[in-house]
N, C-alpha and C positions, 0 to 999 in steps of 0.2 A: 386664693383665687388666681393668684400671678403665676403661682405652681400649676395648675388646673392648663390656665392658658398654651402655660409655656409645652407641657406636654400634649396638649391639644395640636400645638404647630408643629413639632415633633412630627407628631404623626403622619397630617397632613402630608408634610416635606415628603417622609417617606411612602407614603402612597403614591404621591406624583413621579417619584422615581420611576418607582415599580410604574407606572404608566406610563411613564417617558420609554423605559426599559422594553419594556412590553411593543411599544410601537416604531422600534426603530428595524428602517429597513433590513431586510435578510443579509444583505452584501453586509452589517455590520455585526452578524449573529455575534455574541459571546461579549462583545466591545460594549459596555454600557458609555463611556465617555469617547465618542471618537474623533479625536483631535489632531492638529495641525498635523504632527507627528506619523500617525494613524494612516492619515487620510495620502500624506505622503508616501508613504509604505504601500500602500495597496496601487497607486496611481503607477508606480515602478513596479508592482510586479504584475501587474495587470500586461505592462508593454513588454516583459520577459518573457512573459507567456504566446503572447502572440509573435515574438521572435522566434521561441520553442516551437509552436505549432507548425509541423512539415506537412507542405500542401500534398506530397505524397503519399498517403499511408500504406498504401499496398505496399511500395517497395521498402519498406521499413517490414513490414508482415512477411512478404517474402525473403526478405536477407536473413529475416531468422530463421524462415523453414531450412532455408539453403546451408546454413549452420547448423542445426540438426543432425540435417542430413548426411550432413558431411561426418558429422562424430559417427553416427549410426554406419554410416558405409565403410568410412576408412578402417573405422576400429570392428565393428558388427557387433560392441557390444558383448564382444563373449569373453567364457572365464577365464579362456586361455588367457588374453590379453590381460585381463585383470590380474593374475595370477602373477605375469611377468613383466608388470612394472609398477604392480602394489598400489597403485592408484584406483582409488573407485568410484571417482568426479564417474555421472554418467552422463550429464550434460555438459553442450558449450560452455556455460558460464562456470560452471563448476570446474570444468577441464584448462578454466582459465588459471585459474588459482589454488585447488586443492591437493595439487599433486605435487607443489613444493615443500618439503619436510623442512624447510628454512622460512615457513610462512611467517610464523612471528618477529623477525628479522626483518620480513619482506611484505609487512601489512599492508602497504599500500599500493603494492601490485593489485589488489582486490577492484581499486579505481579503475581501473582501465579493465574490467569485466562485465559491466554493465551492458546488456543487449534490451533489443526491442524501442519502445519510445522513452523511454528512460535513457540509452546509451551515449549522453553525454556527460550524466552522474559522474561527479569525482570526490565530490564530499572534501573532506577537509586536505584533501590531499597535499594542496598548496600550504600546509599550516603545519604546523609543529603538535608531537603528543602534548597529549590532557590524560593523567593517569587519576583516576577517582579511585579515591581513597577511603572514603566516606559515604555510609549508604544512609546518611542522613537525610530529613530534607524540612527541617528547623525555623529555617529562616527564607519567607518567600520574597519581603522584599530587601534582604540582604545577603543572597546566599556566603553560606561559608563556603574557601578556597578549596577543593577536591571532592566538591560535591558534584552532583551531576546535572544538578541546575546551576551550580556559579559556571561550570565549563560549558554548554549549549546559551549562554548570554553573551558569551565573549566576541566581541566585534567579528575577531579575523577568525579566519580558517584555522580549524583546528580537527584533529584528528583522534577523538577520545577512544580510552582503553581503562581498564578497570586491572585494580591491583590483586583483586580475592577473589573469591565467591560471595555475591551479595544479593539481598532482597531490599530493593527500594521501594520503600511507601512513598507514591508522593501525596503532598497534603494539597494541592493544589495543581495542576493542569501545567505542565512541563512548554512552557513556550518556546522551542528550540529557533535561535538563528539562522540567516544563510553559512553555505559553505562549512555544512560540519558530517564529521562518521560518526556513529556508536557502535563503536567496534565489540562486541562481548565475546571474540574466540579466545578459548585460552580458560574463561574461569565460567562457572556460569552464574549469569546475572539474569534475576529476575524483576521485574517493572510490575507490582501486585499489591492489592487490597486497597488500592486508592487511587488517584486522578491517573490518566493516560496523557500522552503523551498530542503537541498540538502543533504542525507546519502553519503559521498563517501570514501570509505574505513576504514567503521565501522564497529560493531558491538553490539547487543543487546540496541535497542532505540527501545521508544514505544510512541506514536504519539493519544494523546487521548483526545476527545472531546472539540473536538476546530470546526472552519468551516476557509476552506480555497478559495477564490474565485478571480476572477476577477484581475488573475494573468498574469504577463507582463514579459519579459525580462531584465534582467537585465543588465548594461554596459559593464561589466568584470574589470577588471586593480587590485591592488593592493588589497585584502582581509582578514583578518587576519581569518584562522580555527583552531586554536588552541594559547594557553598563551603564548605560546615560535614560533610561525611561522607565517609567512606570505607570501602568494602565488600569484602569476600574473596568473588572470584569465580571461578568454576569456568571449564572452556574454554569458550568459545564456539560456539554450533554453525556459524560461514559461513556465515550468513544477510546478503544486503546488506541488508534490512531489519528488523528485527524487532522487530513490535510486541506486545506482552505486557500484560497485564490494561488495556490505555489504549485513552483513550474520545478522540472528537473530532478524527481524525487526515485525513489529506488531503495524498498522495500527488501531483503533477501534473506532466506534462511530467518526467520522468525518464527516462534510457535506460539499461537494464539488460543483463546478461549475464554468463554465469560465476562463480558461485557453489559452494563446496562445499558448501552446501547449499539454501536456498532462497531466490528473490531476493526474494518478500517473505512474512514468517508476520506474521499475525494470530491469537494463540491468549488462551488462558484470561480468555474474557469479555468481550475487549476489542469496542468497539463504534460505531456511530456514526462510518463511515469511508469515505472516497472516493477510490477509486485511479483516476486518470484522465490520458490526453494521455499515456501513457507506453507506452515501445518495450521489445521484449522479444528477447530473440534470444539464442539459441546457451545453453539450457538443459534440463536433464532437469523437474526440481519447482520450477516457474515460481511458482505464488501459491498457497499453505495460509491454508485461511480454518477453524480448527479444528484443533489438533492430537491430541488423541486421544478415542475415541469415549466413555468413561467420563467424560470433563470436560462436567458440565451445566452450569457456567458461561457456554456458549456458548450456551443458547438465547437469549441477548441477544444475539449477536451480527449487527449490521446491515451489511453493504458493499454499495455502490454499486460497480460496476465499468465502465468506460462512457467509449468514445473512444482505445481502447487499439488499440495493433498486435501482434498478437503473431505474430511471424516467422521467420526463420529458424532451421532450427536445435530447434527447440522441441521436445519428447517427450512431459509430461502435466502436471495439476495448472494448468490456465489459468483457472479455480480448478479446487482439489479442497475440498469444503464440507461444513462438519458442524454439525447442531440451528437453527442462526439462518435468518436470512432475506439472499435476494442478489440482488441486481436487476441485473442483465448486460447492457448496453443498450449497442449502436449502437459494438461492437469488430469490427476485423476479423482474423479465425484464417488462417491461412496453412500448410497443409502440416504438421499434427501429427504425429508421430511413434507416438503410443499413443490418446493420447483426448485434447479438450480440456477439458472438464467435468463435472467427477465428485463422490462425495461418499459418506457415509456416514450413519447415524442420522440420520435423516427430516430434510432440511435441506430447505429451502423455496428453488428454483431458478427466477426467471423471467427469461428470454431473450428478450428484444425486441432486431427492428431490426438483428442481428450478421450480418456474412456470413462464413461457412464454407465456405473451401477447402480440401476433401481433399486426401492427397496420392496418389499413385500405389499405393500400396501396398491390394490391396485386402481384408485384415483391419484395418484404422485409417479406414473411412470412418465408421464412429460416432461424432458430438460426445460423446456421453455414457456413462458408466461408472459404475455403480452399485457399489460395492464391500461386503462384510461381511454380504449380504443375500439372503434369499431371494425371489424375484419376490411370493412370499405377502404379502412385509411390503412391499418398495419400490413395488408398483404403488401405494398408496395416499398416497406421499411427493406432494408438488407439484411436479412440475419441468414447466414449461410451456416454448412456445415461441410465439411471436406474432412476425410478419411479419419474422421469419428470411430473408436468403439462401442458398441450399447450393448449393454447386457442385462439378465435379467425381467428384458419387457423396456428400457428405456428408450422412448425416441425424439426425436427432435423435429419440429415442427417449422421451414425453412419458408424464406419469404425474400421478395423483391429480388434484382436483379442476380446476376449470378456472378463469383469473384472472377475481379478482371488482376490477373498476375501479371507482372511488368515482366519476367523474364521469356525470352522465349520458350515457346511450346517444346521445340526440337530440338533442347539443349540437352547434353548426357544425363543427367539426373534428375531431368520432368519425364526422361523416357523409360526410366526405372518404377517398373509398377512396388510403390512401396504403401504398406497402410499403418502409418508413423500410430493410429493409436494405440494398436496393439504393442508397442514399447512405451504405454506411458506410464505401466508400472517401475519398468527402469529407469526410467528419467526423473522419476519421481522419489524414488526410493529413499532418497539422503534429505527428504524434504524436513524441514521446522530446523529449531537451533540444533549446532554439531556438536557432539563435545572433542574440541579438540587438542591434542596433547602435542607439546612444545618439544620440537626435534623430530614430528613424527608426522608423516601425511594427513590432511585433515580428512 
């Protein structure tokens, strides 16, 4: 009988969890106990965030056309050049760093590459290597030394790099720190067949050249995210990425695919972010820039999108965007399945420079999808498009006011008639992880 009971309370206990679980606010998704600690953690990154948040965003939009431009004009992009000085960066960012054959000597020049709303990103720069050794992942809440969960919990700034070629399973949801790189040039490293990778109430991480795929849910329960704490966490949702109330992030040269649920979210506020050089393929909800329309957290929300491929395979959400501001520049769409750019509660969409191929299917030639709204309300949203290519039958369906550029009109290179999308298959061309060989241009 006292057995009987005792498992009777058991039970109970764990039902009331699961309903505790079940009813705690959004701001605390994933966190089943969210404590002193916790609660700390998000109250500091909440006001980083609104630090990050630049009340200008046009001119952050325009300093990168104007960057561009400048690669595209000075150089023109042609073989010649290519030819004579062996370098085949075809963007700014890339032209930041690719062209030293002394890169892995000079990995942290990388830091000082970062453009768009992201371009404060320096990641561990300030910190000393972390060489993973180990594509374990054994121990969650004690990771072992040269693993790639003991180094992303490490207080300080650190700048990791990997010693082999490796496939990391993780068995549980990768809680990275502030102030860290995941550097993967050099060998390739894979992030696959188990939890992805989770920003939640950081700042400044930069996530580069690795490939992440064929990602699952994780259990939840007991997790260590930092040296001194450990957190009761809920399952995971199969996000390869996912960035949560964190500011200063920068995404580059990544190649993604198969997720059970999104390959990269950006939600609750998070800001100040730069997804770029990164390959996309063989997914349904590709990028959530806003997770639900009641979270006005996100009218801070800034992302740069810019130099992506997104390909095979693909169905909607290339972004799907809500309240903040997005500045979409100079990617190329490949045969969407549903829409490629959509959103909800008046988010502010500008499309420069992308070329858009439809696919054969002829209810899916729309780039855009307005979702939860009446034409009443959405006509008045900002979703522009400036020198776009569409092909195919692709078009873009534009709405509310028209882009106001902070530079002047009469300036030498607003007076150069140029239609940047037709170079976004060059821009694009080196996109997803490089394989890059040590002494040798990447």
């Amino acid at each position: 009988m006292a057995s009987s009971n005792h498992k009777t309370s058991i039970l109970l206990f764990v039902l009331l969890l699961c309903t505790i679980i079940a009813s705690l606010p959004k701001s605390y998704a994933r966190i089943a106990k969210y404590d002193d600690y916790l609660r700390a953690r998000a109250n500091q990154s909440y006001a980083e965030a609104l630090q990050a948040f630049d009340p200008n965003p046009e001119k952050v939009a325009d300093d990168l056309n104007e960057q561009v431009e400048g690669i595209l004009i000075s150089q023109s992009l042609a073989r010649r050049h290519l030819k004579e000085d062996g370098c085949k960066a075809t963007n700014p960012i890339d032209r930041c760093w690719r062209c030293d054959p002394n890169w892995a000597n000079n990995r942290k020049r990388l830091a000082d590459c970062a453009r768009g709303f992201g371009h404060h990103t320096t990641g561990g720069k300030d910190g000393r290597y972390y060489v993973v050794t180990d594509p374990s992942d054994d121990s969650i809440l004690e990771p072992k030394p040269g693993t790639l969960r003991h180094a992303v919990i490490q207080s300080q700034p650190l700048w990791i790099i990997f010693s082999r070629p490796m496939i990391i399973r993780l068995q549980q949801e990768l809680i990275c720190t502030s102030d860290k790189t995941i550097d993967g040039r050099g060998v390739e490293v894979h992030i696959a067949y188990g939890a992805g990778i989770t920003l939640q109430f950081v700042h400044n991480v930069i996530i580069h050249n690795i490939r992440i795929h064929n990602i699952v849910e994780g259990n939840g329960g007991m997790i260590r995210d930092t040296v001194d704490h450990i957190g009761l966490r809920t399952i995971s949702d199969g996000d390869a990425i996912s960035i949560f109330g964190s500011n200063n992030v920068w995404i580059d040269h990544v190649s993604m695919s198969r997720a059970t649920d999104g390959l990269i979210d950006a939600i609750q506020g998070s800001t100040a972010i730069t997804i770029s050089n990164c390959k996309f393929n063989h997914h349904d909800h590709v990028l959530l820039l806003g997770a639900h329309d009641s979270d006005t957290d996100d009218k801070i929300m800034q992302v740069t999108v810019a130099f992506n491929r997104f390909g095979e395979g693909l169905i909607q959400r290339m972004p799907r965007c809500r309240r903040g501001f997005f500045h979409i520049i100079n990617n190329y769409y490949s045969r969407w399945e549903m829409y490629a750019i959509g959103g909800s509660s008046n988010p502010t969409i500008i499309s420069q420079g992308n070329r858009f191929k439809a696919s054969n299917n002829s209810y899916t030639k729309e780039v855009t999808k307005r979702e939860n709204s009446y034409k009443s309300e959405w006509q008045n949203w900002q979703w522009r498009s400036e020198g776009d290519k569409f092909t195919d039958g692709a078009f873009f369906t534009e709405s509310g006011p028209k882009i106001r550029h902070t530079k002047t009109p009469l300036s030498l290179r607003n007076l150069i008639k140029f239609k940047p999308g037709s170079y976004a298959g060059r821009l694009t061309r080196y996109a997803g992880a490089l394989k890059c060989q040590v002494g040798r241009m990447c």
